[in-house]
C-alpha positions in Angstrom: -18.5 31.2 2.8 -19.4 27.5 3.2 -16.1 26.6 4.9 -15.4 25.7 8.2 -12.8 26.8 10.6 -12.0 25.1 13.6 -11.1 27.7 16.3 -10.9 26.5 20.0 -8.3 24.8 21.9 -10.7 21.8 22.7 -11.4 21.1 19.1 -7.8 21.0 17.8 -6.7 18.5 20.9 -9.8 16.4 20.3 -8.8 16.2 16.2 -5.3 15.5 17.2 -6.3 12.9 19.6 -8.6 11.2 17.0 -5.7 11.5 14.9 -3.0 10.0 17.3 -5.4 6.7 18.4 -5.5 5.8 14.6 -9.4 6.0 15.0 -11.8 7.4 12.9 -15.5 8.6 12.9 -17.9 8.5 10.1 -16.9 11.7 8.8 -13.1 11.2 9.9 -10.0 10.5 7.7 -11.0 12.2 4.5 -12.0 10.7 1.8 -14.8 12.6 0.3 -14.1 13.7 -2.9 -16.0 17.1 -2.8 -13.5 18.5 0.6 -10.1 19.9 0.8 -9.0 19.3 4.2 -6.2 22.3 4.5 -4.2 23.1 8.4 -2.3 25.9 8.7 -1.1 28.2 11.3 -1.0 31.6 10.8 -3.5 34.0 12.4 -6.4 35.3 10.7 -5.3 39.0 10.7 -2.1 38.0 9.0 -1.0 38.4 5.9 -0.7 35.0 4.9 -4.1 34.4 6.6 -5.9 37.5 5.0 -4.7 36.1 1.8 -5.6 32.7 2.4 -9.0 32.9 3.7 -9.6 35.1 0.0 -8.1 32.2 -1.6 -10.2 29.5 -0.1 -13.1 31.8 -1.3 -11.6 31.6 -4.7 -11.4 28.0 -4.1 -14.6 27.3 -3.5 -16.1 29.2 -6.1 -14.4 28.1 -8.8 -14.1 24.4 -8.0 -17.8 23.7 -6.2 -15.6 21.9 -3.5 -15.9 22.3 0.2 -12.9 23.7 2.4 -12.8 22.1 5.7 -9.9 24.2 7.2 -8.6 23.8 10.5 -6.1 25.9 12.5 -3.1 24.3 14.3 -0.5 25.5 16.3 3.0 25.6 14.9 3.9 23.3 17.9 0.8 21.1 17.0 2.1 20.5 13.7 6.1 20.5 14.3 5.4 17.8 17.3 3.1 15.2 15.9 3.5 15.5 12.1 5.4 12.2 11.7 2.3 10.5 13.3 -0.5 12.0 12.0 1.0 11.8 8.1 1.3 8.6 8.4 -2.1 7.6 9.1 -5.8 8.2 7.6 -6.5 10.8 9.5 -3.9 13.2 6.9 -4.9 16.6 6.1 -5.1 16.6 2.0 -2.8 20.3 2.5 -1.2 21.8 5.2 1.9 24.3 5.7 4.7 23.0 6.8 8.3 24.5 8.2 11.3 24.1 5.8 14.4 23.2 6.8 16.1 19.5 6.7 15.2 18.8 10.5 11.4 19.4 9.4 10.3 19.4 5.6 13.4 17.4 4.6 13.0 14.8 7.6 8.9 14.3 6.6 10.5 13.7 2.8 12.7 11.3 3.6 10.6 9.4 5.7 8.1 8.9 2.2 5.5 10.9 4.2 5.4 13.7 1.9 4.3 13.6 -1.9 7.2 14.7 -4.5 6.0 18.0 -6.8 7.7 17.3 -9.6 5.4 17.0 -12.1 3.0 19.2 -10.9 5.4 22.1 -10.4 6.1 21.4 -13.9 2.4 21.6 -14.9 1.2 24.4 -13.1 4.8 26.5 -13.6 5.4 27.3 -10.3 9.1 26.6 -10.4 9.1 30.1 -13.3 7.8 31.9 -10.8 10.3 31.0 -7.7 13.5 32.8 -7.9 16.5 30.0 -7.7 17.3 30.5 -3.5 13.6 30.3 -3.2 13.6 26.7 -4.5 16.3 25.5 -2.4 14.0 24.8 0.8 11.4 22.8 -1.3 13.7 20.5 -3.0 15.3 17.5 -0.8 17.2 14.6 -1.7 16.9 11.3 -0.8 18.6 12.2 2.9 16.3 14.5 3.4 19.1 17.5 2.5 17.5 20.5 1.2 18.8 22.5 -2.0 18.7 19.2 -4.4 16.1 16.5 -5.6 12.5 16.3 -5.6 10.4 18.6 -4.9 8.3 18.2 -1.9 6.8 22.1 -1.0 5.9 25.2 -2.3 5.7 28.5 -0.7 3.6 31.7 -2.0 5.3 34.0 0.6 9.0 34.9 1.9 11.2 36.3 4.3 15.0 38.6 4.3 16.4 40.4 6.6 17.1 44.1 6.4 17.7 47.6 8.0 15.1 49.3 9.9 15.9 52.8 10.5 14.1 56.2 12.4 13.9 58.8 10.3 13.8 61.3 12.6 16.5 60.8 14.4 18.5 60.4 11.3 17.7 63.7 10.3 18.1 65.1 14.1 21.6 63.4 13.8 22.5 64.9 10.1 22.9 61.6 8.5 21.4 60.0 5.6 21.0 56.1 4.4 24.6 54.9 4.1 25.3 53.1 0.9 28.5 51.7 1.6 29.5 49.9 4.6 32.2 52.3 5.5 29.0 54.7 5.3 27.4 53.1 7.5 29.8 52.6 10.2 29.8 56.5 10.2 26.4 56.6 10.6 27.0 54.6 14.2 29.8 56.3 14.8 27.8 59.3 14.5 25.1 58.2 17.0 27.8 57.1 19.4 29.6 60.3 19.6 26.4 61.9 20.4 25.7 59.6 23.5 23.6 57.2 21.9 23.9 53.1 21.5 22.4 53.3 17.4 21.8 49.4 17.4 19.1 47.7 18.9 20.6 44.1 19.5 20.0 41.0 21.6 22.3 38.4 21.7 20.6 35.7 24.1 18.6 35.3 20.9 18.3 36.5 17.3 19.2 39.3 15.9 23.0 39.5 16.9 23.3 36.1 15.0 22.0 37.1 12.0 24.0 41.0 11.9 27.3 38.4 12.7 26.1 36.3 9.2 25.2 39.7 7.2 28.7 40.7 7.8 30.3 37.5 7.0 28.2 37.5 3.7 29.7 40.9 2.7 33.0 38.7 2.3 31.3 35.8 0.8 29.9 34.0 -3.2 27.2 31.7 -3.0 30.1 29.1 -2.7 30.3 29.9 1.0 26.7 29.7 1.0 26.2 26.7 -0.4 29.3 25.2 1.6 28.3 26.7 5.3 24.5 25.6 4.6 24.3 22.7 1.9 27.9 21.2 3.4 29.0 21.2 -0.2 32.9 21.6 1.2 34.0 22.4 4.5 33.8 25.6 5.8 37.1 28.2 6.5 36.0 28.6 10.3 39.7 31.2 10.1 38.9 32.6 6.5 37.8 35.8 5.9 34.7 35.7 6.1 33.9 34.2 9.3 36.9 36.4 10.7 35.4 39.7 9.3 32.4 38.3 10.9 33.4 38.1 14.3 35.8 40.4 14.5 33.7 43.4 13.4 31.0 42.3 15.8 34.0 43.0 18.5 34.8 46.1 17.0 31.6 47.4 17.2 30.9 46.6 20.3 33.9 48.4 21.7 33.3 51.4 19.7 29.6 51.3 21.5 27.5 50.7 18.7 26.0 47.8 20.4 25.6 47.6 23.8 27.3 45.5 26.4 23.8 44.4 27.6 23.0 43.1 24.7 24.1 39.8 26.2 21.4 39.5 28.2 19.0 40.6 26.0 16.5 38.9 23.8 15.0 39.5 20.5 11.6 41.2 22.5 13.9 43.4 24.0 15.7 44.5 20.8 12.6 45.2 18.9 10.4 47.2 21.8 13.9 49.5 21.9 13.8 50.7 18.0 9.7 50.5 18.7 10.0 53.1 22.2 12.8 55.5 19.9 15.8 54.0 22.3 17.8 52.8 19.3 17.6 54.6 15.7 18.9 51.5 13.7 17.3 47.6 14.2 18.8 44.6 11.8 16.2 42.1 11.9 13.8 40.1 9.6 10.6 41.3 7.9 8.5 39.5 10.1 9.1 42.6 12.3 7.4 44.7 9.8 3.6 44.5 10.5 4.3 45.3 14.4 6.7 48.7 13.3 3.4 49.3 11.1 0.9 49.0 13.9 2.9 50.4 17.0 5.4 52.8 16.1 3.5 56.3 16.7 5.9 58.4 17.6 8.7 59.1 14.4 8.5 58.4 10.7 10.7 54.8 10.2 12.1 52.9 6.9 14.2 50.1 5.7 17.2 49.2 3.4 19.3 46.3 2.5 22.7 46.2 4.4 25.0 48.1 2.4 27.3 46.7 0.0 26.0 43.1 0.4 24.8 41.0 -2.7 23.8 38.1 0.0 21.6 38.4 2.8 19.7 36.2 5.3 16.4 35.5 3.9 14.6 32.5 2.5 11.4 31.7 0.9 8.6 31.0 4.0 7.1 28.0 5.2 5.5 25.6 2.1 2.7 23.9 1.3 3.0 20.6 1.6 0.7 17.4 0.7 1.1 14.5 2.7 2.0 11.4 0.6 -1.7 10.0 1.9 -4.2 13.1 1.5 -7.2 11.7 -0.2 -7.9 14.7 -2.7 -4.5 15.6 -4.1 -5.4 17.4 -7.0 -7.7 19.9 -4.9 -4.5 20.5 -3.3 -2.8 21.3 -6.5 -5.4 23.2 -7.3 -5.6 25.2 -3.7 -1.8 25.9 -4.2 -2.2 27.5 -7.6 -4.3 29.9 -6.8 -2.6 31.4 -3.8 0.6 31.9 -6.1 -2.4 33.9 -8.5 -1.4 38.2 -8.9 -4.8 38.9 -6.5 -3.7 36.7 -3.9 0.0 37.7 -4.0 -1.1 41.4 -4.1 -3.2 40.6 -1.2 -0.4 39.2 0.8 2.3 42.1 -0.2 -0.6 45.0 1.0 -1.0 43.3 4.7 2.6 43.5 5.2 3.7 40.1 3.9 6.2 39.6 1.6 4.9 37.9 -2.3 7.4 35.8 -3.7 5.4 36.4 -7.1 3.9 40.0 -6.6 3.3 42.6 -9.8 4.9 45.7 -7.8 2.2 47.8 -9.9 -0.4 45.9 -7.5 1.2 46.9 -4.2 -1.0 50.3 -3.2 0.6 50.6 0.4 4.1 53.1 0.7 5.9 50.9 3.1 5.0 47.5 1.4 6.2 48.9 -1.6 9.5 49.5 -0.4 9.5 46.1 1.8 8.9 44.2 -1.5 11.3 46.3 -3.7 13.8 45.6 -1.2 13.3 41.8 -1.4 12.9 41.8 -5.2 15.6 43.4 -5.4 17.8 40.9 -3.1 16.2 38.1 -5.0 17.3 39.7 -8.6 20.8 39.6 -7.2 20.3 36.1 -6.2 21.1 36.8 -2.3 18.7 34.9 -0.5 21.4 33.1 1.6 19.4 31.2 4.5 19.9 32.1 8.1 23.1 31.2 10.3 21.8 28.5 12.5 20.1 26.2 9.4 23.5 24.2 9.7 22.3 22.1 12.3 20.0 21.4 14.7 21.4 22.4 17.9 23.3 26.1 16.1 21.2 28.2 17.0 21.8 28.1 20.6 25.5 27.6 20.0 25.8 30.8 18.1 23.9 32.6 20.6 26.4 31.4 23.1 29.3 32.2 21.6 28.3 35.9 20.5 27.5 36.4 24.5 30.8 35.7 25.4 32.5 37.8 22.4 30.1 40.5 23.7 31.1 39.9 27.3 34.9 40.0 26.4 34.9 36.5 27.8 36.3 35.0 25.0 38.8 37.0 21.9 37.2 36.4 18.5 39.1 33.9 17.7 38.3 31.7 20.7 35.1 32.1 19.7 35.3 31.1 15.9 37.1 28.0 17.0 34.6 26.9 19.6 31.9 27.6 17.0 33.4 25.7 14.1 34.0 22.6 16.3 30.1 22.5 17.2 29.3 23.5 13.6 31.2 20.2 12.4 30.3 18.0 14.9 26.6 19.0 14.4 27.1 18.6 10.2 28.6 15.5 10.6 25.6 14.1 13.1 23.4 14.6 10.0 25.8 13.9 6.3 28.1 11.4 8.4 
């Protein structure tokens, strides 16, 4: 393949110090017409960088144009993206994170080009389900879900139910279907002497099991209110309540563990991975790892019973800074990893395709990982993740689940402390 990767530590500080000193060599800053300067950051034994790595072959064979690709760190990109976009040292592509404090805040700050017509063109908007288009479109603010667009991704993300098989069929239960179904499942495991979830709440995944519940209440009205600050948001109503309150519940019925406060997402997953814990809720960025270290029992997944929303959202984008030099290589780049061969590529190394042919998924578990997300996406429940809100949420809502786990504080107590720091955070940002 004639393009280049850049590898080592060394080289990626001294490109981002060339970068930073708004200096540039003779072959610095882009420029030539014949290379597609592309960053990204996922590892080459990813899905996404399996599939991109065939797509930059695709690339070059079709276009006679040069890749010069080189890998950053997500904290490489996330800390010095304002600077380096805005000078001539601008990759022509890269991926970026989604999200107002990241995509949005590079769009409002005119660093980022807007899609429009080019989504138009090549038709990528027919092949992004409506919640997938809300984190590429920003307004003017930089608020995600409306205006131009400004990213596209080729891959996504949900949340769902891993479960061991064997020791559902040790324990005589099957997939639960209904919510009530699946609180006898736990029930079940409990009255044998077993904690059935896997949680962590110093971290995800508590946070997101707290949202899943509150979304089995919940329209896409509380979504869009709770993560686009269309109205304010009920922090008494139901759906927070059910929330919060069932997280109590099952806590005192031992379905979750009291340690689980002290516990972090690391934890959670190695305890479904050793057998501790027949039941995980967590994202499907957990899915390759089951795949490759899980030895011991058969395992599957399924959407959260009952629940026409979920936590999800389409994955990061690719972006093209407002002063790349060879934009419509870009375009052209971007295309072709939303292509059937590249999508298939992605859904058979355990990613997830946002515009996969399930005919083309061969693997038994991707299957059923993609079917699930289709499936969620055909419903339109994509519904974001519970800290989006605001910067600092994520943290806070950690916080306040330790101390409704610890009995520290009644649920109540703890909806109220969460909605003030909710609002104060939404109102830091819409004013």
């Amino acid at each position: 393949m004639k393009h280049t990767r850049t590898l080592t530590l060394a080289a990626s500080v001294a490109a981002l110090a060339l970068a930073l000193s708004g200096c540039s060599g003779s072959d610095g800053g882009g420029g030539d017409e014949d290379t597609l300067r592309l960053w990204h950051y996922e590892g080459a034994d990813s899905a996404m960088g399996i599939a991109w790595d065939r797509a930059i072959e695709i690339f070059e064979e079709e276009t006679g144009a040069t890749v010069e690709f080189e890998e950053k760190s997500f904290e490489q990109i996330r800390s010095t993206a304002s600077q380096v976009l805005n000078s001539d040292e601008a990759p022509d592509i890269l991926e970026y994170n989604k999200g107002n404090a990241t995509a949005g805040l590079l769009s409002s700050e005119g660093l980022l080009t807007p899609l429009d017509d080019v989504v138009d063109e090549y038709g990528w908007g027919d092949q992004l389900a409506p919640a997938l288009q809300t984190t590429a479109k920003y307004d003017e603010n930089g608020i995600m879900g409306s205006g131009s667009w400004y990213g596209v991704p080729n891959y996504g993300e949900f949340v769902q139910v891993y479960y061991n098989k064997d020791a559902f069929a040790e324990a005589g239960v099957e997939v639960p279907t209904t919510l009530a179904e699946f609180e006898d499942v736990l029930q079940t495991f409990a009255d044998q002497g077993t904690t059935p979830l896997a949680e962590s709440a110093a971290e995800y995944p508590l946070g997101q099991l707290w949202y899943q519940l509150a979304l089995t209440e919940a329209d896409r009205q509380f979504v869009n209110d709770y993560q686009l600050y269309e109205n304010p948001v009920d922090w008494s109503g139901d759906e927070i309540s059910t929330a919060t309150e069932t997280v109590k519940d099952w806590v005192d019925a031992g379905y979750i563990s009291t340690d689980a406060s002290g516990l972090k997402a690391e934890d959670a997953g190695v305890s479904f991975i050793s057998g501790d814990a027949p039941i995980f809720y967590s994202g499907s960025w957990w899915y390759g790892r089951f795949v490759n270290e899980i030895t011991d029992f058969e395992w599957g997944t399924f959407l959260f019973p009952e629940a026409e929303l979920s936590p999800g959202s389409a994955g990061n984008m690719w972006v093209v800074p407002e002063r790349a030099q060879n934009k419509e290589l870009a375009y052209e780049f971007i295309d072709i990893t939303m292509r059937p061969e590249i999508q298939a590529l992605l859904g058979n190394n355990g990613g997830v395709p946002v515009a996969a042919d399930e005919a083309d998924i061969t693997d038994e578990k991707s299957q059923e990982l993609i079917a699930n997300f289709n499936a969620l996406n055909d419903m339109d429940g994509i519904s974001f993740y519970p800290d989006w809100p605001t910067p600092t949420f994520y943290d806070e809502l950690n916080a306040g689940l330790q101390e409704l786990v610890n009995g520290t504080k009644s649920p109540a107590e703890v909806q109220q402390q969460l909605g003030e720091q909710y609002q104060s955070g939404v109102d830091d940002i819409v004013g």
